[in-house]
Every structure is written in C-alpha cells, then in structure tokens.
N, C-alpha and C positions, 0 to 999 in steps of 0.2 A: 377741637381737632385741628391742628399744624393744616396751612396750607403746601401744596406740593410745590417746590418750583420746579420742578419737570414731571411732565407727561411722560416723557418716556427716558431709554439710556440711550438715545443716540449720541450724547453729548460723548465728546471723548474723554474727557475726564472722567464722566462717569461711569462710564464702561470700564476704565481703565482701573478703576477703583474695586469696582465688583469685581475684575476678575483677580487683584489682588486678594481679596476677604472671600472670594467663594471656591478659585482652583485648589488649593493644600486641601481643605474640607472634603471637596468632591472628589478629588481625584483618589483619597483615603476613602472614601464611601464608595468607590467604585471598587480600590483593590481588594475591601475587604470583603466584598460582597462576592465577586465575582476571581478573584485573584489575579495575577499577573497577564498569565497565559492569551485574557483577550485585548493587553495592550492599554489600559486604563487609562493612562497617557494621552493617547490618542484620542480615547472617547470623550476628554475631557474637554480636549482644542476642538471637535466636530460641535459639541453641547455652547461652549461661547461661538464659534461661528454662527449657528443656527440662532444664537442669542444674538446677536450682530444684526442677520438677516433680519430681524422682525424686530427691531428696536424698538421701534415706530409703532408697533400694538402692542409691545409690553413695559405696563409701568413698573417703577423699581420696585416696588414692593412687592411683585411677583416676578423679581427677577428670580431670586434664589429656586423659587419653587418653580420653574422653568427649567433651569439649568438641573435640576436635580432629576427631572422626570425625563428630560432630554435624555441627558446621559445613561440614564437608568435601561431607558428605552432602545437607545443605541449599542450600550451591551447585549440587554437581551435580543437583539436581533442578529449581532455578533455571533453567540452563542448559538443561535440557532439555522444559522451559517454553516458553522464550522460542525455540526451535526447531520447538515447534508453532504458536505464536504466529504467526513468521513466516512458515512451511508455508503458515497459514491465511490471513495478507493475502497471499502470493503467490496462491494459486487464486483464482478469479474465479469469481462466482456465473451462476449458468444462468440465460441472461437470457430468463426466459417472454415472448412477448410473447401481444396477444388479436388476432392479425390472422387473420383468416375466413377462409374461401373465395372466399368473397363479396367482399372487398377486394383478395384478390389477383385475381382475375378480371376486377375494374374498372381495376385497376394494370395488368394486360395491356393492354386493350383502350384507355387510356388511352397507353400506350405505342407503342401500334400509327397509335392518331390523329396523333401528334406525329410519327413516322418518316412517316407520309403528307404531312404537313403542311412538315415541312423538306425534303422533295423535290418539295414544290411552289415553293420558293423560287425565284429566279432562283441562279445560281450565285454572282454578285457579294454578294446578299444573305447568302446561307448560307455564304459564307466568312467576312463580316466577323461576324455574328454567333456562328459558334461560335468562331470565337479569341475575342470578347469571353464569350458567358458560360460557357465551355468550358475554355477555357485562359488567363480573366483579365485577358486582355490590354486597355490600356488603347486610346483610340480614338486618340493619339497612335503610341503603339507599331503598331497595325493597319494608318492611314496609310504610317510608314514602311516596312513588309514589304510591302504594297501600291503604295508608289510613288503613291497620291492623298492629298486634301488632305483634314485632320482633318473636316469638313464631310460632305465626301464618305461617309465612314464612316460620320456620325452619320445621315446620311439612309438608307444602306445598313439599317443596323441596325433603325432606326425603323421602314423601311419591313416589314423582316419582322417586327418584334413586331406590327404593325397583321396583317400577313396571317396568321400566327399565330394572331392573336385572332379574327380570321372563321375560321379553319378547326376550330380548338378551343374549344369554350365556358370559358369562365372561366378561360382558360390569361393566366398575366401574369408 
C-alpha cells in the first residue's frame, strides 16, 4: 500500500487539483439529478467551500465522496425549501377586516331601503335598470330584448335613478 504524503487537502495545490477533476463531474450529477431550476452551480461552490472548511479531517481519498454527498445534500435541502416556499404563497392570508356591528346593521337596513325602493319602481323601469346595472347590459342591447327604442331605455333607466334618489338618501 502507497504511503500518503498528505493527511489532508488543505494544501492548496491540492485543493486546487480536486476542484479541477471533481467540479464538471459534480456539477453534471447535480444537474441531472435534480435540474437547473435549483442552481447547481451554486450547490457546487457551497460542497468545495464546506470541503475547504474541514480540510483538516478529510483525507483525499474521501474527498470525492464528500463533495458528492455534500452537494447532494445541499440540493435536497434546496428543494425542500423551495416546497415550503411554495406551500407558503399558495395559503392565503386571514383577511381581518374592522367592520362593526354597527356597519353591518346600517348595511341591513341600508339593504332593506333599496329592495323597498326598487319595488316601488314601475315594472318597465325596474326591468331596464337591473339588466343595465345588474347584468351590464348596454342600453342598446336592453332596447333590442325589449323591442323599444334606445331612447326609450334611457328615459326608463333615468327615470328610476331620479326615483331611487328620493327614495334613498345619497344612493347614486
């Protein structure tokens, strides 16, 4: 059996050596393993760092299999990162709001005025106005499901915002 002349890679040559002969390998065992997406690159220069760090207890002959399980392991922890990450912008935050008692009680009664109020319409009125601000509909469109002329509708319509506005304060 060869005797070793180093203990360890702190030498820099030697270091310098391994990361020639082990980064192209690893960095290709990283992409293919795991793809682009988690930066391979990256996880390659953390695995010689941490190989750096502990020169000193590891001999070369386990360097390789250091670096390989390093990076290995620094993916998978990437990966399982980027899975709470996601976790985390999928859930949706609890949307507090400050609404009272008090405003929803006005919101009722508030509610209550306007269902009195659109049943005091005439019918002609209250048909053209909830297709217009109900279901959108333009005053052309209204006319033709109506069978009257664009005109027609606009007065319909106007007519019930005016009576609306007497029946509701400050409803517009």
């Amino acid at each position: 059996m060869p005797k070793q002349l180093h203990d360890n890679i702190c030498a820099e040559h030697l270091f310098s050596s391994l990361f020639k002969k082990y980064s192209k390998d690893l960095h290709d065992f990283l992409y293919y393993k795991f793809g682009d997406r988690l930066n391979p690159k990256d996880k390659v220069q953390d695995a010689f760092i941490k190989l750096w760090e502990n020169c000193c207890k590891i001999p070369p002959n386990k360097a390789k299999s250091f670096l390989f399980t390093t990076a290995n392991n620094l993916m998978l922890n990437e990966a399982a990162h980027q899975k709470v990450v996601l976790k985390h912008q999928q859930t949706k935050p609890k949307s507090h709001t400050s609404i009272t008692p008090e405003f929803l009680m006005q919101e009722e009664e508030y509610l209550k005025k306007l269902e009195k109020a659109l049943s005091n319409l005439t019918e002609a009125q209250r048909v053209a106005f909830m297709m217009n601000r109900v279901e959108g509909k333009r005053f052309k469109e209204i006319a033709k499901i109506l069978g009257i002329s664009t005109k027609a509708v606009e007065k319909r319509i106007y007519g019930a915002l005016k009576k609306l506005q007497e029946d509701i304060e400050g409803f517009k």
